[in-house]
Steps between C-alpha positions, in 0.01 A plus 500: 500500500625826384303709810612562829463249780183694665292498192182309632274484203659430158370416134565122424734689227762612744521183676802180396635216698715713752145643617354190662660571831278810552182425259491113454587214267168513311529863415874533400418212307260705318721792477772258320257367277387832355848624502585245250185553286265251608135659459368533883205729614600824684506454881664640776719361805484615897803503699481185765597778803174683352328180501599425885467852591152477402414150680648650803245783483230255424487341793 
């Protein structure tokens, strides 16, 4: 990923293998696959501290 470390919500675009750490296998995969041309439908990712920081303030 070519953004800085705090991004939290990022188009599927932006997103390659070094990104799973902080947004997930299934969406980095993503990212890779339209990076190298495969047709996949415009999405977006959410940052997994996002993700936890918002369970944490769920409950």
């Amino acid at each position: 990923m070519t953004e800085d470390n705090n991004t939290q919500i990022v188009n599927l675009s932006k997103l390659n293998s070094s990104s799973t750490s902080k947004f997930g296998g299934k969406a980095s995969n993503l990212g890779e696959l339209i990076n190298s041309g495969i047709n996949v439908p415009e999405g977006f990712a959410i940052n997994t501290d996002l993700y936890f920081d918002f369970l944490n303030k769920s409950n």
